[in-house]
C-alpha positions as CSV (number, residue, x, y, z in Angstrom):
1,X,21.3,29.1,1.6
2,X,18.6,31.3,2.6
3,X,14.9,29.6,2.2
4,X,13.6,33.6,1.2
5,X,16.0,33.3,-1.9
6,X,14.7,29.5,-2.9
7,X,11.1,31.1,-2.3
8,X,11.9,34.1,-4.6
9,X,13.2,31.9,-7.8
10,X,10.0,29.6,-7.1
11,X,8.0,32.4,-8.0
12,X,10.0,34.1,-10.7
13,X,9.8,30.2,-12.0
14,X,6.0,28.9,-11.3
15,X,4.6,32.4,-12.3
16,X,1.2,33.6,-10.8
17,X,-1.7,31.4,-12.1
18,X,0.4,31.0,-15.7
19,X,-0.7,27.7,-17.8
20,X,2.7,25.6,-18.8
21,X,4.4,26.3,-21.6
22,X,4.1,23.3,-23.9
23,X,7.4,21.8,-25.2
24,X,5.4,21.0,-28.4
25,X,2.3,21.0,-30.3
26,X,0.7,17.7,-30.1
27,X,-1.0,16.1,-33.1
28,X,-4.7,16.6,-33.7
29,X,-6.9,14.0,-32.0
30,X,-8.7,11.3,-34.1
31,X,-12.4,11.5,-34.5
32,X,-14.0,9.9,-30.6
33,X,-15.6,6.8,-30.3
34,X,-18.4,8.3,-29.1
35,X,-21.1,10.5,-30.9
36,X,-22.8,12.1,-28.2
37,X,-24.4,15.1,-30.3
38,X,-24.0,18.6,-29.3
39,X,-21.6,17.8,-26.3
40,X,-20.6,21.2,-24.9
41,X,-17.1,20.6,-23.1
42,X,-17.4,22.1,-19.5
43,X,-14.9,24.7,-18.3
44,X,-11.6,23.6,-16.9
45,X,-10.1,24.2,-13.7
46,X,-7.1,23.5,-11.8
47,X,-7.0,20.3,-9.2
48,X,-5.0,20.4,-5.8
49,X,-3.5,17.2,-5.6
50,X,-5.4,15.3,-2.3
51,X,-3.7,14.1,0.6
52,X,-3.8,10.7,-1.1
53,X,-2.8,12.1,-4.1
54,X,0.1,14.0,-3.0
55,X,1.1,11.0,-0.7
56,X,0.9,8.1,-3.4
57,X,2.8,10.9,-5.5
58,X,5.7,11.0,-3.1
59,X,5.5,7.5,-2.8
60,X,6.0,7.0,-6.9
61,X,8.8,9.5,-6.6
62,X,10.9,8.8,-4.1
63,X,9.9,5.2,-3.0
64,X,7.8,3.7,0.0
65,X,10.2,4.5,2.5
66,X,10.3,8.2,2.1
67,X,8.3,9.7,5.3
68,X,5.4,12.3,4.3
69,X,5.4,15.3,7.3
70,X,2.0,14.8,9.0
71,X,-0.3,18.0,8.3
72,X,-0.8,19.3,5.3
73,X,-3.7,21.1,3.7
74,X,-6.6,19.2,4.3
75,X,-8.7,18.1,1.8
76,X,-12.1,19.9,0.5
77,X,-15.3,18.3,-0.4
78,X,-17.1,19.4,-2.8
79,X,-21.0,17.8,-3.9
80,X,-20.0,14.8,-2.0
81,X,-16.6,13.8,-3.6
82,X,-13.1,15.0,-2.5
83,X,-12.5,14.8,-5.9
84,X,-15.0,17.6,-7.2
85,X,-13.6,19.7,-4.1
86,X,-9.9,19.9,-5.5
87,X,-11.2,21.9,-8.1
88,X,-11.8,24.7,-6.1
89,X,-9.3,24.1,-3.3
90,X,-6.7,26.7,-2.8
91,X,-3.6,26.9,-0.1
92,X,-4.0,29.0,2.2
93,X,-0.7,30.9,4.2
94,X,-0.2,28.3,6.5
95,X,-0.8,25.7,3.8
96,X,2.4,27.1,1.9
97,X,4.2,26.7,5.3
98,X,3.1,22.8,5.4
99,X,4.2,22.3,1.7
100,X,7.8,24.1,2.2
101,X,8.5,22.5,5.2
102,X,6.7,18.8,4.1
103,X,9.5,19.7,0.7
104,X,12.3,20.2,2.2
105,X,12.1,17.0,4.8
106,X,11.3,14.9,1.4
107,X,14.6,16.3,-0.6
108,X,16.7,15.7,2.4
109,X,15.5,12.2,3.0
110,X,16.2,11.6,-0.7
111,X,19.4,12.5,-0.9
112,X,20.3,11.0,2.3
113,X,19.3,7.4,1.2
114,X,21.5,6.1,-0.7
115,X,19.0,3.8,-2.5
116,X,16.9,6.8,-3.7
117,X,19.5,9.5,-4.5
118,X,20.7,6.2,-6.9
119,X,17.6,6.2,-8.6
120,X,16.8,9.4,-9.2
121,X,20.0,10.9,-10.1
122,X,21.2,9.7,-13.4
123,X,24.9,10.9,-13.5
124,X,28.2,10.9,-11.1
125,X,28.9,14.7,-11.0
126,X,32.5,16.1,-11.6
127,X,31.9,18.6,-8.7
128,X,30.0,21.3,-7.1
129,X,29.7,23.0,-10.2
130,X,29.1,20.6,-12.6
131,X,26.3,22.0,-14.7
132,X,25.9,19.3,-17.3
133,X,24.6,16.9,-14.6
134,X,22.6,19.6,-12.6
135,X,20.6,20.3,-16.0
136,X,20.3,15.7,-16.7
137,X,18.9,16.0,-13.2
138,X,16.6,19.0,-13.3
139,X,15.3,17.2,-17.0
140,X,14.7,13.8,-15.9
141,X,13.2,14.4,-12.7
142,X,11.2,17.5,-13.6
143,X,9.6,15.6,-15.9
144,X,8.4,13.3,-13.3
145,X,7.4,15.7,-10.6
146,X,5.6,18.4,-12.7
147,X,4.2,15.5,-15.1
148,X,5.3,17.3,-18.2
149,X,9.0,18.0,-20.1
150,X,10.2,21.5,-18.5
151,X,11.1,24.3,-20.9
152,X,14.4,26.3,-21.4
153,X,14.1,28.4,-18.7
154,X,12.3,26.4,-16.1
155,X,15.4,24.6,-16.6
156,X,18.1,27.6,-16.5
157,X,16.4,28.8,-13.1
158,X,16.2,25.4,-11.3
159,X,19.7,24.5,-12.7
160,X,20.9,27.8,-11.2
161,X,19.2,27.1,-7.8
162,X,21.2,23.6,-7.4
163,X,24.5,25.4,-8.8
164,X,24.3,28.1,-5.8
165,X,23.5,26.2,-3.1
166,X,25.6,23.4,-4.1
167,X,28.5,26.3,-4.1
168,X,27.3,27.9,-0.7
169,X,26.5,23.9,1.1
170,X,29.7,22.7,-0.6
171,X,28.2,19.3,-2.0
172,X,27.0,18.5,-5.7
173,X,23.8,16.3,-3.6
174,X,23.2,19.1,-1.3
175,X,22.4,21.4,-3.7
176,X,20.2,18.9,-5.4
177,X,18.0,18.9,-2.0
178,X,17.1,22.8,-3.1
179,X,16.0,21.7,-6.4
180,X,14.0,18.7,-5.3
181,X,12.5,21.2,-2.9
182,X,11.6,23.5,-5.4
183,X,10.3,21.8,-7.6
184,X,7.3,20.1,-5.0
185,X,6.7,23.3,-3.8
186,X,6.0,24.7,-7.3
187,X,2.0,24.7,-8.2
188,X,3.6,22.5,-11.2
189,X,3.5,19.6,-8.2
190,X,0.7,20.7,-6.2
191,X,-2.2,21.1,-8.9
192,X,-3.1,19.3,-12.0
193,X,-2.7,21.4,-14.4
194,X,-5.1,20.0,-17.0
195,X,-6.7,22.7,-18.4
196,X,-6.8,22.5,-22.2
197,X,-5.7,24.3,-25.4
198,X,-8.0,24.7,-28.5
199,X,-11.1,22.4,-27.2
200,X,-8.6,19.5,-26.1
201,X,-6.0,18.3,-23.7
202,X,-2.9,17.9,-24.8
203,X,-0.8,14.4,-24.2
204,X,0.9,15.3,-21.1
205,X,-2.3,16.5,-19.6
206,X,-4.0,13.3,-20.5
207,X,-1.3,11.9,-19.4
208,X,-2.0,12.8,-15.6
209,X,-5.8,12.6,-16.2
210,X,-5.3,8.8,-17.1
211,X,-3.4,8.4,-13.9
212,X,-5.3,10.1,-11.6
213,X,-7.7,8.1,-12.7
214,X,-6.6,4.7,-12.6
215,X,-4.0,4.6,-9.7
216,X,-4.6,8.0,-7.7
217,X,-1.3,9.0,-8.7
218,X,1.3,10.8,-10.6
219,X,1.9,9.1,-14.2
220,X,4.4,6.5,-14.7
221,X,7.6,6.4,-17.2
222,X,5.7,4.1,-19.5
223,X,2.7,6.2,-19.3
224,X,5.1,9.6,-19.8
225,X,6.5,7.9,-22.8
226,X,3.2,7.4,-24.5
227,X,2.6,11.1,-24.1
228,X,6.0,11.8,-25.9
229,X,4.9,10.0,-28.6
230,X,1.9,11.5,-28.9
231,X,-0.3,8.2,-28.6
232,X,-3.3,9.9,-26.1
233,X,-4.4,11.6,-29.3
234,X,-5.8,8.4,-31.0
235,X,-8.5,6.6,-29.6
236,X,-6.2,3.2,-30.2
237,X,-3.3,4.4,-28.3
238,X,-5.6,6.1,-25.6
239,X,-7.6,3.4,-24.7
240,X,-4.4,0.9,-25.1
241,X,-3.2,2.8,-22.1
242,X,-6.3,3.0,-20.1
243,X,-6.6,-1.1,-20.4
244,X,-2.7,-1.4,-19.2
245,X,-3.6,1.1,-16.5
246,X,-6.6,-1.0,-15.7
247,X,-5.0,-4.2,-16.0
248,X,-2.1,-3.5,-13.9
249,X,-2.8,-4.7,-10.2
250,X,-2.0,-0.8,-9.1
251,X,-6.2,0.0,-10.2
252,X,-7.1,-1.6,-7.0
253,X,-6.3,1.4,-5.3
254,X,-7.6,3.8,-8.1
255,X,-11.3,1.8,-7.1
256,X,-11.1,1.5,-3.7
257,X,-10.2,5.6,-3.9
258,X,-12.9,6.1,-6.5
259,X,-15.8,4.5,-4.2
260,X,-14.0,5.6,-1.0
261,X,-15.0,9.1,-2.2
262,X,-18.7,8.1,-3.8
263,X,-19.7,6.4,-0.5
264,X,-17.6,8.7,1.8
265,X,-15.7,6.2,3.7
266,X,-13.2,8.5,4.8
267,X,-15.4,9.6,7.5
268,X,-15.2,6.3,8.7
269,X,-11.5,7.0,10.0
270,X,-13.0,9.5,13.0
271,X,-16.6,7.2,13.6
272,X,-17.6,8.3,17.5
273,X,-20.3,6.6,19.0
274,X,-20.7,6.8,22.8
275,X,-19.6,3.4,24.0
276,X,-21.9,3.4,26.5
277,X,-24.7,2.6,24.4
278,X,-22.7,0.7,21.8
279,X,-20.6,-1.8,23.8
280,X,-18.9,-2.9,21.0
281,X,-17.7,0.6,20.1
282,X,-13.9,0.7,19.5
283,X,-11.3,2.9,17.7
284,X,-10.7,-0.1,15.6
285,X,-14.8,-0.3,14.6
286,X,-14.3,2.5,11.7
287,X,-11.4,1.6,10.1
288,X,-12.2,-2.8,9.9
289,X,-15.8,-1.3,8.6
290,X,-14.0,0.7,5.8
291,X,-12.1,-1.8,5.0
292,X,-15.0,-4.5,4.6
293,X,-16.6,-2.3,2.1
294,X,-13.7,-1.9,-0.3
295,X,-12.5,-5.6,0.1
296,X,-16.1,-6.2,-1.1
297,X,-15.8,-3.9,-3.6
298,X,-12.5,-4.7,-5.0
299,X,-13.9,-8.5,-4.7
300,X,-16.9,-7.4,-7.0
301,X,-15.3,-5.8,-9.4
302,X,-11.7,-7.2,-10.1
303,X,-11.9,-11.0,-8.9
304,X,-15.2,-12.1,-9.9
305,X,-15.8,-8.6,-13.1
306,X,-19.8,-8.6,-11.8
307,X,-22.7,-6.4,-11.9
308,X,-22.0,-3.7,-9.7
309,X,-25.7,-3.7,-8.5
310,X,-24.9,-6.6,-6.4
311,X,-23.2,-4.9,-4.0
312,X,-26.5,-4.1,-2.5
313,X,-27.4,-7.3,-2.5
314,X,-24.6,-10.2,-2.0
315,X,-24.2,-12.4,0.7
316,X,-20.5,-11.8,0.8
317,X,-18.5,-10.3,2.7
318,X,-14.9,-10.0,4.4
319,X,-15.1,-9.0,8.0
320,X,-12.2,-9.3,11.0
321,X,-13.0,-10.4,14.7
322,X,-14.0,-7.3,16.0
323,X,-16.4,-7.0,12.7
324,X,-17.9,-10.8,13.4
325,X,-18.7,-9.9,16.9
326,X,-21.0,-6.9,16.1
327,X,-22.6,-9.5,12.9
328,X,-23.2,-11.9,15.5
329,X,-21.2,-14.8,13.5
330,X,-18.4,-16.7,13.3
331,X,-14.9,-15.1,12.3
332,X,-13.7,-16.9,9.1
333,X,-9.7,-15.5,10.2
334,X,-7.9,-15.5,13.3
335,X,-5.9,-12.4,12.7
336,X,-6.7,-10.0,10.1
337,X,-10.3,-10.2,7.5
338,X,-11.2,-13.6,6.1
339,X,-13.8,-13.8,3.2
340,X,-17.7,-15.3,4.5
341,X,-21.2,-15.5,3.5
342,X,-23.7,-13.9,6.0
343,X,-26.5,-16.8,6.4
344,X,-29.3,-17.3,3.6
345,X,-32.3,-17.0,6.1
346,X,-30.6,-13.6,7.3
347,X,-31.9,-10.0,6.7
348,X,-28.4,-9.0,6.3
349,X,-27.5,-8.2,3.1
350,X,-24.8,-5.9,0.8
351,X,-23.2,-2.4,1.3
352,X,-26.3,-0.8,3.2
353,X,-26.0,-4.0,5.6
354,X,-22.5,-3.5,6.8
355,X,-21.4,-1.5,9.6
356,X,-20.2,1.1,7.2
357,X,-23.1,2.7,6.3
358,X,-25.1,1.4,8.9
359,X,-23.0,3.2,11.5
360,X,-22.4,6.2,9.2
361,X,-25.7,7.1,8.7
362,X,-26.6,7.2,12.0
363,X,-25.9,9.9,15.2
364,X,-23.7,9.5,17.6
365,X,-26.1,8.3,20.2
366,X,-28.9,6.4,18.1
367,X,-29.8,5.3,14.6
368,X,-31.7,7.8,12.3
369,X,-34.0,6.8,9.5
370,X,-33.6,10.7,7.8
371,X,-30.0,10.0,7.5
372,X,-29.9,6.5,6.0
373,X,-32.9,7.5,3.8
374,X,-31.1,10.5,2.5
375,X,-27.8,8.2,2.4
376,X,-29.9,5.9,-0.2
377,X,-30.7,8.6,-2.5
378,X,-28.0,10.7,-2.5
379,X,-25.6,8.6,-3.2
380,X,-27.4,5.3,-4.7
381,X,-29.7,6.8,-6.5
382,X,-28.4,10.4,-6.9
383,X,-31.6,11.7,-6.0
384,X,-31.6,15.6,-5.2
385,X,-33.2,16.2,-1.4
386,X,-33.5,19.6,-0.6
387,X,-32.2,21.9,2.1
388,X,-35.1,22.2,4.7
389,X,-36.1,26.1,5.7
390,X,-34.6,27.5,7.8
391,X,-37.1,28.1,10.4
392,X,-38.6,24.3,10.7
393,X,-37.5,22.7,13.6
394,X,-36.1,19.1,12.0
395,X,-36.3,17.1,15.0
396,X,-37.9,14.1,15.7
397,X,-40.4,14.1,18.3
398,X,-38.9,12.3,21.7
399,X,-40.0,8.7,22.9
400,X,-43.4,7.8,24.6
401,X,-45.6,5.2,25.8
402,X,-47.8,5.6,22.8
403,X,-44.9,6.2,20.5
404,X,-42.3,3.9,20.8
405,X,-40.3,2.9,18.1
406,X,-38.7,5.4,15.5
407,X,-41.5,5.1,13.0
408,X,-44.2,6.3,15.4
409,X,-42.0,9.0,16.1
410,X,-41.7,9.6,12.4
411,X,-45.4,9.1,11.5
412,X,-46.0,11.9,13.7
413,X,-43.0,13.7,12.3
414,X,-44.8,13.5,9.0
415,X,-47.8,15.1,10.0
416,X,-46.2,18.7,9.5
417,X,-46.6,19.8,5.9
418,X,-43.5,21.4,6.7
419,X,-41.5,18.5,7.3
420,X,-43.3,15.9,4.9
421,X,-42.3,17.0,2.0
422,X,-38.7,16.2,2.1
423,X,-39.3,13.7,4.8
424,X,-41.7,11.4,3.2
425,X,-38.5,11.0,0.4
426,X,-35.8,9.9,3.2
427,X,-37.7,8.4,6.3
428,X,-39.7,5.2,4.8
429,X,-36.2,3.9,3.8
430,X,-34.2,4.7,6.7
431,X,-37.4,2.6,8.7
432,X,-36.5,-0.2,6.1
433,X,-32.8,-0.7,8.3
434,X,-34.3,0.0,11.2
435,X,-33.1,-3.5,12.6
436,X,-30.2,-2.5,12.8
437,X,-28.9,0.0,15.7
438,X,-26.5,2.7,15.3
439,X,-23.9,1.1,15.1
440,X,-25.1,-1.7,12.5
441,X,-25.8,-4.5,15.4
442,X,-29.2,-6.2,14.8
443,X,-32.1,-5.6,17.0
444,X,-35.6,-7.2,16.8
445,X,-37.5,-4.6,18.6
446,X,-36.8,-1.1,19.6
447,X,-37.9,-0.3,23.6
448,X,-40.1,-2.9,24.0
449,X,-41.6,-2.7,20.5
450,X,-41.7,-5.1,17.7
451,X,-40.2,-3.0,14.6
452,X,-41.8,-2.8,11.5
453,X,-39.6,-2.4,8.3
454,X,-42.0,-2.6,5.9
455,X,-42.4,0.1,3.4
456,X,-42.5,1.4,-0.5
457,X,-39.5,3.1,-3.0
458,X,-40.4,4.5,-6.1
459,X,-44.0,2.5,-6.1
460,X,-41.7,-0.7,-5.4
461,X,-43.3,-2.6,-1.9
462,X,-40.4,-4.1,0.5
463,X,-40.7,-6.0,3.8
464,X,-36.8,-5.4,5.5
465,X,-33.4,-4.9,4.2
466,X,-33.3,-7.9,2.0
467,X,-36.2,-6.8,-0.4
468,X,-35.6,-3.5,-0.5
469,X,-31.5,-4.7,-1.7
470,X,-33.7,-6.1,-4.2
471,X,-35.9,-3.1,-4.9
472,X,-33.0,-1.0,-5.0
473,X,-30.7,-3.5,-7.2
474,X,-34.1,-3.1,-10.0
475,X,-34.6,0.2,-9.7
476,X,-34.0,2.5,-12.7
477,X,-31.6,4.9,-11.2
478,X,-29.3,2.4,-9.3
479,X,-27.0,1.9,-12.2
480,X,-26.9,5.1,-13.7
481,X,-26.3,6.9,-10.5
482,X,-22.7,4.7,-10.4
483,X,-21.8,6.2,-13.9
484,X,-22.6,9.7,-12.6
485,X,-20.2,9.5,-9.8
486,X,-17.5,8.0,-11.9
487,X,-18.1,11.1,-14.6
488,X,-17.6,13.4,-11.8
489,X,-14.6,12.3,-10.1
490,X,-13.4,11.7,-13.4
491,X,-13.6,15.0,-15.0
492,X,-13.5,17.0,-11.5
493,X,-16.7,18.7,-12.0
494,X,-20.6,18.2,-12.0
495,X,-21.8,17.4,-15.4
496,X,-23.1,20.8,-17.3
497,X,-26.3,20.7,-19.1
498,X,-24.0,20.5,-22.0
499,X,-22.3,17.0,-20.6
500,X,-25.6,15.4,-20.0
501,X,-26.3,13.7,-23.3
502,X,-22.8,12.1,-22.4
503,X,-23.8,11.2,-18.7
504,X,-26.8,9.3,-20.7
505,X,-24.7,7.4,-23.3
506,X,-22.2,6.4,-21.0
507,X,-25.3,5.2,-18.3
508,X,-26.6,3.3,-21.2
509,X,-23.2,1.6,-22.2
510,X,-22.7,1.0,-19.0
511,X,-26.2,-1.1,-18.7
512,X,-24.8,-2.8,-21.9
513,X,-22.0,-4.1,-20.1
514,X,-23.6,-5.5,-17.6
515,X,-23.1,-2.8,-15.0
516,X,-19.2,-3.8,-15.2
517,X,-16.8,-1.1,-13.3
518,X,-13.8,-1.7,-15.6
519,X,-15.8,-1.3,-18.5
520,X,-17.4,2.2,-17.2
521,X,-13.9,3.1,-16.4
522,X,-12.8,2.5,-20.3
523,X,-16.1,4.4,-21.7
524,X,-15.6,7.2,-19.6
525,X,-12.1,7.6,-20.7
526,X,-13.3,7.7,-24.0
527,X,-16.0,9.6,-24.0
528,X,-16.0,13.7,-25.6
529,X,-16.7,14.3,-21.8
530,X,-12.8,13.5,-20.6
531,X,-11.2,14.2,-23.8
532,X,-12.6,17.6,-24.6
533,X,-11.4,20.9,-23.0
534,X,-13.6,24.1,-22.5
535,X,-12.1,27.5,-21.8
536,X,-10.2,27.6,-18.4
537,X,-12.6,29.4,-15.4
């Protein structure tokens, strides 16, 4: 059957830009929990699913076994999070190509697995033309792929497209594959569609937004049901869901997504540093230092429920050979990452000790204080630093005799007005890690010169890494910069001056809670912030 036809119905189906019909009214929503005055719900927007997204989606759909096509439209960031980019992230021409073609190797794979076809299929059809099962089909699955009950005629036209090319292929299962197809192809798959009626989401559209948030993927049957039911309207069956979200063992990955994005690990994936200066540079270095951070993270905030703050400041860590050779310490596993505690006397300490950030805050060739300085209050402290004119030259002065070590270099960096400015904001905290080369390997002096790490945040002295953790664990902003990002990748957006009272309630709740993740996660949820729609932009 020709692909042109397929592509033809997909757009008489999807529309261009057109919000889904809903099956139904849902009830009005209860009174919030919250009483954020004056909260001014931001404009909505649709979300293209992220690689992850669209992966873990496939995944839920069709089973782990299912191959995703390499190449697909790659991600946008936006503000520093992925997640704030999909809301302006289009598909461009070849994009559409990726998707078809990425669409059509999933349906065939389906229905060529016997397992999947199984589960996916709920009746024995009578014969190419049997239209009763061709609509079960279109119903039950639709409802998973485009996250919402299908109307009449999305259902007539995708009904018709497995009827014809089940008649043209000869083979009830065949046609199927150009129904499957369609329907990932549609922008019903490919974007979340949460975009509000009358000042609120409706359940479905919750639905996906709880999801999203909580595993990174596409809502499950339980989840679907609720929506039926119309439970996301009330607070009680809202945050019931949330907790069983939260609780299930599937919210690991939601986190380790959520702070993969906040601390931009990704970037990890492609680390280069030139191996001759780093000998312990590998292709392996990136990945093991991603993984550290998240094993920490997931360690912090599921197994032991502690203040988040102590990330930049515990002991503990999970590191793999290659990890323990760069520490300088004794591998706690033989194959694969083993939990340890860095030693007491050490100046190693928390997230902005590990290789991670350490090596991803530096260039390829050295370490840089401006880039773990603005690391630290950008995303720590979600301080603002801004863009340096364009005609100052931003380099730092090269090495000499009477200049040695990075903070001479600086110190005479700082000496144009031009520079100090933004400079003095970034560079006394970067000097603060200074130990640690550009990689995240420790070093006591730097060409022949003792380094100094001493310095001042905020008014707050430090001598090292290990007070300024502490420094940076009491500082005012630590905490309520982690219930910024979680706000943003929540809702998709930056907060509007409208949102802000909200950003401040939930900041202070989560202080309450003893800087707890799980219980930000909950607030957030329930806060006017998620659960109120503005008009569409």
């Amino acid at each position: 059957m020709p692909r042109l036809l397929i592509l033809l119905l997909v757009v008489t189906l999807v529309g261009c830009g057109d919000a889904p019909v809903e099956p139904a009214p849902d009830p009005e929503p209860d009174t919030p929990v919250f009483t954020t005055p004056d909260v001014e719900p931001a404009p909505t927007a649709l979300r293209r699913l992220t690689t992850a997204q669209y992966h873990n989606a496939v995944h839920d759909l069709f089973g782990a076994g299912v191959v995703v096509p390499p190449g697909l439209e790659p991600d946008v960031e936006d503000g520093g999070l992925i997640a704030l980019g999909a809301s302006v992230a289009t598909v461009s021409p070849r994009g559409v190509e990726q998707y078809e073609t990425a669409a059509y190797s999933l349906a065939e794979q389906a229905m060529a697995t016997p397992a999947v076809r199984a589960a996916i299929v709920p009746c024995s059809p009578a014969g190419t033309d049997d239209e009763a099962c061709a609509r079960q089909f279109v119903e039950s699955f639709g409802l998973r792929v485009w996250r919402r009950p299908l109307d009449g005629e999305e259902v007539s036209i995708l009904v018709d497209i497995v009827l014809e090319a089940a008649r043209v292929r000869g083979e009830f299962h065949l046609g199927l594959e150009y129904g499957i197809a369609t329907l990932l192809q549609s922008p019903n798959f490919l974007f979340r569609q949460e975009l509000g009626k009358n000042g609120t989401f409706d359940n479905y559209e919750m639905a996906s937004r709880l999801s999203f948030l909580f595993w990174n993927t596409t809502p499950d049957e339980a989840l679907l049901a609720a929506a039926a039911d119309g439970d996301l309207s009330s607070d009680e069956g809202l945050r019931a869901q949330a907790q069983r979200l939260l609780d299930s063992p599937r919210s690991r990955d939601g986190v380790r997504n959520l702070f993969t994005e906040i601390y931009g690990l990704h970037a990890l994936d492609s680390l280069s540093k030139d191996p001759t200066l780093f000998e312990h540079m590998s292709p392996e270095v990136g990945p093991a230092a991603r993984e550290e951070t998240l094993l920490g993270i997931e360690h912090l905030v599921f197994d032991l429920e502690g203040d988040f703050r102590g990330i930049y400041t515990t002991r503990t860590t999970f590191v793999d050979r290659k990890l323990a050779s760069i520490y300088n310490i004794r591998a706690p596993a033989r194959e694969g990452f083993g939990q340890t505690e860095l030693p007491e006397d050490g100046i190693r300490v928390g997230l902005l000790g590990q290789v991670s950030v350490m090596a991803l805050a530096s260039h390829p060739v050295s370490s840089s204080a401006t880039l773990r300085g603005a690391y630290v209050r950008e995303k720590v402290l979600c301080h603002e630093i801004p863009n340096p004119p364009s005609n100052v030259d931003t380099s730092i002065p090269e090495p000499t005799p009477d200049a040695p070590t990075l903070r001479d270099r600086v110190t005479q960096h700082l000496e144009d007005p031009n520079c100090a400015g933004c400079h003095t904001l970034m560079d006394p905290i970067g000097l603060a890690y200074e130990n640690f080369d550009g990689l995240g390997r420790y070093r006591a002096t730097d060409r022949g010169a003792e380094i100094d790490a001493t310095g001042v945040l905020d008014g707050d002295k430090y001598d090292g890494p290990a007070e300024f953790a502490e420094v940076l664990f009491e500082h005012q902003d630590t905490g309520s910069c982690v219930a910024k990002h979680v706000y943003r990748y929540a809702t998709g957006h930056v907060e509007t001056e409208g949102e802000r009272e909200v950003i401040e309630d939930l900041s202070a709740r989560f202080a309450a809670s003893g800087y707890r993740i799980k219980a930000l996660l909950l607030e957030t949820v329930m806060s006017p912030g998620f659960r109120e729609a503005g008009a569409p932009r």
